[in-house]
C-alpha positions as CSV (number, residue, x, y, z in Angstrom):
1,X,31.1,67.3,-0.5
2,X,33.3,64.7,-2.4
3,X,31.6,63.2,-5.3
4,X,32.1,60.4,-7.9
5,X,30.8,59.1,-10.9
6,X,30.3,55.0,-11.1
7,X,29.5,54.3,-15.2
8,X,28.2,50.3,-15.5
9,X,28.0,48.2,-17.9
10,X,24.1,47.1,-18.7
11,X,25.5,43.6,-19.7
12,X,23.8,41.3,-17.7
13,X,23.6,41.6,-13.8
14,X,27.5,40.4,-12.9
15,X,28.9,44.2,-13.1
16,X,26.5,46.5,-11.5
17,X,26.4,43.4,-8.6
18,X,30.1,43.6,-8.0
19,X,30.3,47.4,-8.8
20,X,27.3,47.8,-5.8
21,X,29.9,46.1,-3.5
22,X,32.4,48.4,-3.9
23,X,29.6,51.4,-3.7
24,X,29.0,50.2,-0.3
25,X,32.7,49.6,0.7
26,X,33.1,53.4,-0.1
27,X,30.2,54.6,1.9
28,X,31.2,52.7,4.6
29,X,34.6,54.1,4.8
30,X,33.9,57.6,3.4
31,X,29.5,58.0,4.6
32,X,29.8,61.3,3.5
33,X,31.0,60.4,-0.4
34,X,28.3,61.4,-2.9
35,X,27.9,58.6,-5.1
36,X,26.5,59.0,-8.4
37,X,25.4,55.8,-10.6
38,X,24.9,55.9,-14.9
39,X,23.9,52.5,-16.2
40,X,21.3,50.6,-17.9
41,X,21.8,47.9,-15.1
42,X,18.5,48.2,-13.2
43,X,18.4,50.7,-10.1
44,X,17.1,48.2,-7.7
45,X,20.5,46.3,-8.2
46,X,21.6,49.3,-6.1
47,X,19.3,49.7,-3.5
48,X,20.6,51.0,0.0
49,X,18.0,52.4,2.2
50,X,20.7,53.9,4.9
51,X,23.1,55.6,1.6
52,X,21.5,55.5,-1.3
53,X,22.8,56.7,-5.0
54,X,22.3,58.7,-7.2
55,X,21.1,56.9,-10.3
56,X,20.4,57.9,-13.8
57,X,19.9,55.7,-17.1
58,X,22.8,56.3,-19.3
59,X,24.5,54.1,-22.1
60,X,27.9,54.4,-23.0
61,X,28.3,50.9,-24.3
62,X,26.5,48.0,-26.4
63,X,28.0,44.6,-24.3
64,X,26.6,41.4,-26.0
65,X,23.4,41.8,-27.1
66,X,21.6,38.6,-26.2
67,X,18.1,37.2,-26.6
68,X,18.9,34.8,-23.8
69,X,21.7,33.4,-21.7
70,X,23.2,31.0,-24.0
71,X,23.4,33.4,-27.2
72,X,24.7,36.2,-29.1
73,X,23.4,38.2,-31.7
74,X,26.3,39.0,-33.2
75,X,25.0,41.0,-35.7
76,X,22.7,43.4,-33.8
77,X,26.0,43.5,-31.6
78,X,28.3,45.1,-33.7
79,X,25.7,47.0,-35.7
80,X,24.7,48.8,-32.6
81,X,28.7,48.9,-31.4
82,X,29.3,51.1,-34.5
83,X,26.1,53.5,-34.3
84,X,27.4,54.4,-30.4
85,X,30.9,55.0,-31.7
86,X,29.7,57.1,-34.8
87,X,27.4,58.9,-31.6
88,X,30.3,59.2,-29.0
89,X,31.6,62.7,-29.9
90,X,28.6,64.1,-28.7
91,X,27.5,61.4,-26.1
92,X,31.4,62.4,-24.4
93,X,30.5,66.2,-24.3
94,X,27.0,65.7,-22.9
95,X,28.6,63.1,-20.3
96,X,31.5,66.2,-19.9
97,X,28.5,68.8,-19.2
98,X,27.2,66.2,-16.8
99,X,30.6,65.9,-14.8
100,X,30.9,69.7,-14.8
101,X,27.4,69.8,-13.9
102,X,27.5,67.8,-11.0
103,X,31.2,68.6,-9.7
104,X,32.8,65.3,-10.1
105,X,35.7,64.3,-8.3
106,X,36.4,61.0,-9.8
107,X,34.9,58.2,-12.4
108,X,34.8,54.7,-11.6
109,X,34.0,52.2,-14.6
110,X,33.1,49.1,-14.8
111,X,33.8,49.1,-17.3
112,X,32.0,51.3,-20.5
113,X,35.1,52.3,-22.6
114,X,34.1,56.1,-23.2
115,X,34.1,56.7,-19.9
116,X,38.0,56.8,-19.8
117,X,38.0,59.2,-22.4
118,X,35.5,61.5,-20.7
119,X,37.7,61.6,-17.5
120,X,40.8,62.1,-18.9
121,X,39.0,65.5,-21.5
122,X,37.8,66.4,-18.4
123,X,40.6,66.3,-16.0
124,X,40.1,64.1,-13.4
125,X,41.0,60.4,-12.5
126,X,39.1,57.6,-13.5
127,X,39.6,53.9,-12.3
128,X,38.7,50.8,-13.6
129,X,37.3,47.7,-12.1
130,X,37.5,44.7,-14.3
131,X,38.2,41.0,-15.2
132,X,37.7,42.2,-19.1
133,X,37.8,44.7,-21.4
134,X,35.0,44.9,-24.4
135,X,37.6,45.6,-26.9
136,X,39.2,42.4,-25.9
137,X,36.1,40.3,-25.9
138,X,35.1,41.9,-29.6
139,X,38.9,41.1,-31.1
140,X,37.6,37.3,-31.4
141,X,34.7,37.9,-33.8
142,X,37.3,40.6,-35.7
143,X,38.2,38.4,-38.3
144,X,34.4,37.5,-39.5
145,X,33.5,41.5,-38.8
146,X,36.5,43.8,-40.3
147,X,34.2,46.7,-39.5
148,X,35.1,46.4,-36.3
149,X,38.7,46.9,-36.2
150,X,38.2,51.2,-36.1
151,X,35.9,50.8,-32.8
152,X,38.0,48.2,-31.1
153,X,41.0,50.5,-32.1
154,X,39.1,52.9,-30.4
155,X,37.9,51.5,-27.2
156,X,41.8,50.3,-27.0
157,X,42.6,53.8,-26.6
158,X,39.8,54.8,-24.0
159,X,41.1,52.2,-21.9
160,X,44.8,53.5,-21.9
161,X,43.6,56.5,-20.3
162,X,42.3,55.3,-16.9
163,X,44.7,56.3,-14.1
164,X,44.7,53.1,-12.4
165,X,42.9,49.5,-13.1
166,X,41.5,47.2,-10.2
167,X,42.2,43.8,-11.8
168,X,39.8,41.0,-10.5
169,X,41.3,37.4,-10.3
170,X,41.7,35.2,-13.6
171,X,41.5,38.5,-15.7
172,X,41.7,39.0,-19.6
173,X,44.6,40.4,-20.6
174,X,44.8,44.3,-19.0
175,X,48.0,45.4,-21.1
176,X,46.4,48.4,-22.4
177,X,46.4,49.9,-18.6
178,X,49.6,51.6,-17.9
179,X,49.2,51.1,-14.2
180,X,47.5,48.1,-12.7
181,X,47.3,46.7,-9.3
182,X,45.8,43.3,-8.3
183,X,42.9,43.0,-6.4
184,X,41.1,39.9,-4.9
185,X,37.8,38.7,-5.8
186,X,34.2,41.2,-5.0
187,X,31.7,38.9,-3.9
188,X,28.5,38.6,-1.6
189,X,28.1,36.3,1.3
190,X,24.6,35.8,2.7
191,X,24.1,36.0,6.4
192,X,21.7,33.7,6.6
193,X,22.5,30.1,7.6
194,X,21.1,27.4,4.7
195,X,17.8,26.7,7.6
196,X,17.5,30.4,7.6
197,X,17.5,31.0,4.0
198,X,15.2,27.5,3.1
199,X,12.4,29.0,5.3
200,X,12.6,32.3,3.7
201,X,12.0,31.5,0.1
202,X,9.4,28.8,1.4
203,X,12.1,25.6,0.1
204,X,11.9,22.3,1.5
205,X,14.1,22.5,4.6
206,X,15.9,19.1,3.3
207,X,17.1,17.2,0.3
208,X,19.1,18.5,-2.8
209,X,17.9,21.7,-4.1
210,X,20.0,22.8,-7.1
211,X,19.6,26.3,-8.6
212,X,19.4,27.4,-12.1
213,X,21.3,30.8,-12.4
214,X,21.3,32.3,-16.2
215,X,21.8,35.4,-15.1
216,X,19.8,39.1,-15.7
217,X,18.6,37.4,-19.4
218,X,16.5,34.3,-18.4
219,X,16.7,30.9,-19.7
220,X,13.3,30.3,-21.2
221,X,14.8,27.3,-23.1
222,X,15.5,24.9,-20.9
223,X,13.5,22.0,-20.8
224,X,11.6,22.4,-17.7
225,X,9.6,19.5,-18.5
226,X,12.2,16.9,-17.8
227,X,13.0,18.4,-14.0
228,X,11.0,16.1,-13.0
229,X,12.4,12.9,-13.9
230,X,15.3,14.0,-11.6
231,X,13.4,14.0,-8.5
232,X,14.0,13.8,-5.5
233,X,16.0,16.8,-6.4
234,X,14.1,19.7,-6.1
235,X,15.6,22.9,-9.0
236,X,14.5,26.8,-7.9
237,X,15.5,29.8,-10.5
238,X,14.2,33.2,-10.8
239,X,11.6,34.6,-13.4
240,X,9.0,37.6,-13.9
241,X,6.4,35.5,-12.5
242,X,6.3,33.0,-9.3
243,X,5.6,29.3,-10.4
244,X,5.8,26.0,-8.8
245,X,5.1,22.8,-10.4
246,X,6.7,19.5,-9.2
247,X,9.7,19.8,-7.9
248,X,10.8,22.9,-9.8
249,X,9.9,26.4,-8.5
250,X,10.2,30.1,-9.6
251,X,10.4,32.7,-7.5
252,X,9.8,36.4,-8.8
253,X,11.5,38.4,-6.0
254,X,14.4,36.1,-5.7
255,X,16.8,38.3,-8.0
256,X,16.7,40.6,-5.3
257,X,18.1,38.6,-2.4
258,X,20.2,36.4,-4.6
259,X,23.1,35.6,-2.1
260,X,20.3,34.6,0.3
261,X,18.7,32.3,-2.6
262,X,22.7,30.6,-3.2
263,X,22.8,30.0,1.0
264,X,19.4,27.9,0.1
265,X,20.9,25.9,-2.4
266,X,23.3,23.0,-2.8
267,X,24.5,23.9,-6.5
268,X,24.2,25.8,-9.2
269,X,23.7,24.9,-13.2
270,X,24.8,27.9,-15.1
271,X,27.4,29.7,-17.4
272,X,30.4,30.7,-16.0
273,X,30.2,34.9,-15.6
274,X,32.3,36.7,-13.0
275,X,29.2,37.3,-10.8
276,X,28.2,33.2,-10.2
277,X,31.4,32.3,-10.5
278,X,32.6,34.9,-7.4
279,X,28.9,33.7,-5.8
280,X,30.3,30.1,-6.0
281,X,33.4,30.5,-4.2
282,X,31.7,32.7,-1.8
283,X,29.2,30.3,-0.6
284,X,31.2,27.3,-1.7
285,X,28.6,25.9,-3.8
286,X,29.2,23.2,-6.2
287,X,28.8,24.2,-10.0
288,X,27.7,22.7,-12.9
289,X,28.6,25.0,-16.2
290,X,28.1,24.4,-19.8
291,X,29.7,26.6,-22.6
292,X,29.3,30.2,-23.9
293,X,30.9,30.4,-27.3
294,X,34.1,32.6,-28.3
295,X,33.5,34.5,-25.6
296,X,37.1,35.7,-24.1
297,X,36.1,35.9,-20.4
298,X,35.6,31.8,-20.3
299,X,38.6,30.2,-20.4
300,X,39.8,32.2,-17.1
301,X,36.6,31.7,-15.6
302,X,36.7,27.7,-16.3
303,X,40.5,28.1,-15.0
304,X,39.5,29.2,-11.8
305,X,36.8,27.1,-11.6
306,X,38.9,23.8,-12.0
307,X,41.3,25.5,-9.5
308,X,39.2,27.0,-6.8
309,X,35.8,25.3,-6.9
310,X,34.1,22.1,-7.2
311,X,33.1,22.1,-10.8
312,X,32.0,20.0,-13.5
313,X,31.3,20.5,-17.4
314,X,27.9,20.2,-19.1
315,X,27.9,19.9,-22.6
316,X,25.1,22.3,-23.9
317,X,23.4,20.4,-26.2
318,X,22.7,17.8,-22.9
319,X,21.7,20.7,-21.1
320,X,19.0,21.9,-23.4
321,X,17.8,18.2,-23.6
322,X,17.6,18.0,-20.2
323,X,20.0,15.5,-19.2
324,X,21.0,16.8,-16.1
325,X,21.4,13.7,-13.8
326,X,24.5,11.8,-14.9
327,X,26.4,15.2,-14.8
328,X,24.8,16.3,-11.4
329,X,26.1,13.0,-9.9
330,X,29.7,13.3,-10.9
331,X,29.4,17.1,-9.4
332,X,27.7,15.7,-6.1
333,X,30.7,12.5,-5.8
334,X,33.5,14.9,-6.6
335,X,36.1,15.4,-3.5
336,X,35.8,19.0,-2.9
337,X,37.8,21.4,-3.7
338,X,38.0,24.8,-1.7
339,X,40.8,26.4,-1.3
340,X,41.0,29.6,0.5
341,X,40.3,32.8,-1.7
342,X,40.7,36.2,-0.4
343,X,36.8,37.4,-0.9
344,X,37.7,40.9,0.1
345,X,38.1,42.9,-3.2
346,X,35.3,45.2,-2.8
347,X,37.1,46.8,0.8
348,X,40.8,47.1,-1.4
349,X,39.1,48.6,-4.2
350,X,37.4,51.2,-1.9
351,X,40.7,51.8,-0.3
352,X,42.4,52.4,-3.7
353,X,39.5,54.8,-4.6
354,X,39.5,56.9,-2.1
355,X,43.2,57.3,-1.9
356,X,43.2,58.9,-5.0
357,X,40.4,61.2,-4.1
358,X,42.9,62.1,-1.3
359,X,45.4,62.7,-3.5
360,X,43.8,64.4,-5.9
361,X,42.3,66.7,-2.6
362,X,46.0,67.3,-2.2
C-alpha cells in the first residue's frame, strides 16, 4: 500500500485546516493511500470517520510563539527556534528511522522546514504547500536578533530541497523552490444554507450576527463588555467554555464545525491568516481586520483582501477599546466586492501529489 507522510505546522489552526483538505482530496481520488499526519496541530482538526489518519504528535518547527492572537513573543520565539536547530541532527535521523519504519513514499509539508531535509537524506520526494516560508517570516526581526541569521540560513536551504512547491494565491516570496507551480486557493464551504446553520448553533434566525475569529489562540482581551452597546447586532466566537450573555455568545464545540459557524454569520472581525481569509472568500463574508505586526504574510493577505473581498481596516487600538460600530458600518454600506476565485486548490494539489507518487512508482 502507497503511503505518505503530511508534517504540519502547530502554528495556529490555518495549516493543519487547509492541509486536512488536501488529506481528503487524496483519499478521495486515491481511498487506498495510507495517510500519515505529524503535527502539534490538534488531531480532531483531522477527523474523518470514513478514512481516517494516522496521527502522531511531532515538532519539527517553533512558528510564532503567541500568548494570544494579537502578539508575539519574540523572544521565547527565537530562543526556542535555535534550541530545535541545535536538536535537528538527531530529530532528522529519528524522523529518517520513522520514514524507513513506516515505508514512506512521499512527504508533504506544510510547511516545517526540516522536513525537506529529511526527504531529500532519505530519498524520496517531498512537496510543499504554502503561502509562506518561516525563514521568510523570521528575516524581518533579523536585524534586532543577529542570532538568527545561522537558522534562517538554514531553513533557506531545507526549503531548496523540496521537489516541487504548491504555491497558494498572494504568496511570500517562494524563490528558494527550484520548481513551483501555482495553485488556487484551499478552502471549506459549508453545506448548510445560513437558516440551516442559525438553527444549529441555536443563533437568532435574523438580524446581524457578526463573528469574532482569532484563530486556534483566543482573544481573551477583547472588551466583551462593550458588545453590548452595539446591539441589535448580536457577535458569536468560540472558547473552552459555552457562554451567553447579551447579545454575545460562545460556543465551545464551534471550532469543530467552523465552515458551518461562517454560513451563520454575516461577518467576521479578525486578523488576516490564510485560513479566515480563504473562509471569507469562500462564503463571501464581509471582513473586518485589524493589524498583526511585521509579520510577512500580511501585506499579501490585506492585498487580496482589498482585491477579492469586501474588507475594511480596524485600527487595533479601536478594537481593543471596543469601538466596533463606526467601522462595522462602513463594512456593512460598502458595494461588494466578489469576484470569482477559483476555490479548488485542495483537488490540484492532490492531483500534483499523486502524480508524483505515480512517477516515482514508475
Amino acid at each position: 500500500m502507497t503511503s505518505i507522510l503530511y508534517y504540519i505546522t502547530g502554528h495556529g489552526y490555518g495549516h493543519a485546516v487547509r492541509s486536512n483538505q488536501v488529506i481528503r482530496a487524496l483519499q478521495h481520488t486515491a481511498p487506498d493511500l495510507r495517510v500519515h499526519v505529524r503535527t502539534t496541530a490538534p488531531e480532531w482538526l483531522f477527523h474523518n470517520s470514513d478514512r481516517p489518519v494516522i496521527y502522531t504528535n511531532c515538532s519539527l518547527d517553533i512558528g510564532m510563539v503567541q500568548p494570544n492572537s494579537l502578539e508575539i513573543d519574540l523572544e521565547k520565539t527565537f530562543d526556542r527556534c535555535l534550541e530545535l536547530h541545535r536538536r535537528l541532527p538527531t530529530l532528522m535521523q529519528e524522523e529518517i528511522e520513522f520514514i524507513q519504519g513506516r515505508q514512506i513514499d512521499l512527504i508533504v509539508g506544510d510547511i516545517p522546514p526540516a522536513c525537506f531535509e529529511i526527504a531529500a537524506r532519505a530519498n524520496i520526494p517531498a512537496v510543499a504547500v504554502t503561502n509562506f516560508t518561516w525563514d521568510v517570516i523570521y528575516q524581518a526581526y533579523e536585524t534586532k536578533h543577529p542570532g538568527l541569521t545561522g537558522a534562517i540560513d538554514e531553513m533557506t536551504s531545507f526549503y531548496s530541497r523540496a521537489t516541487l512547491a504548491l504555491t497558494l494565491p498572494y504568496a511570500c516570496d517562494m524563490s528558494m523552490f527550484a520548481c513551483r507551480e501555482a495553485i488556487p486557493w484551499i478552502t471549506r464551504v459549508s453545506r448548510l444554507t445560513r437558516r440551516q446553520a442559525r438553527q444549529a448553533f441555536g443563533l437568532p434566525p435574523s438580524g446581524i450576527i457578526v463573528l469574532l475569529s482569532f484563530g486556534g489562540l483566543g482573544f481573551d482581551q477583547l472588551p466583551w463588555q462593550y458588545l453590548n452597546e452595539l446591539s441589535p447586532m448580536f457577535f458569536v466566537t468560540t472558547g473552552p467554555a459555552e457562554l451567553a450573555r447579551g447579545n454575545l455568545r460562545i460556543l465551545s464545540a464551534a471550532q469543530r464545525r467552523y465552515d458551518d459557524l461562517l454560513r451563520a454569520v454575516d461577518a467576521v472581525v479578525t486578523k488576516p491568516g490564510y485560513g479566515i481569509v480563504a473562509d471569507t472568500l469562500a462564503h463571501r463574508l464581509p471582513l473586518l481586520y485589524t493589524e498583526r505586526g511585521e509579520f510577512a504574510e500580511y501585506p499579501h493577505l490585506v492585498r487580496a483582501l482589498r482585491e477579492l473581498a469586501t474588507a475594511e481596516f480596524i485600527p487595533q487600538a479601536d478594537l481593543l477599546a471596543g469601538n466596533l460600530r463606526p467601522y462595522l458600518t462602513r463594512l456593512f454600506d460598502k458595494e461588494p466586492n466578489w469576484p470569482a476565485v477559483p476555490l479548488n486548490g485542495a483537488a490540484v494539489a492532490a492531483e500534483k501529489i499523486l502524480g508524483l507518487l505515480r512517477h516515482r512508482a514508475g
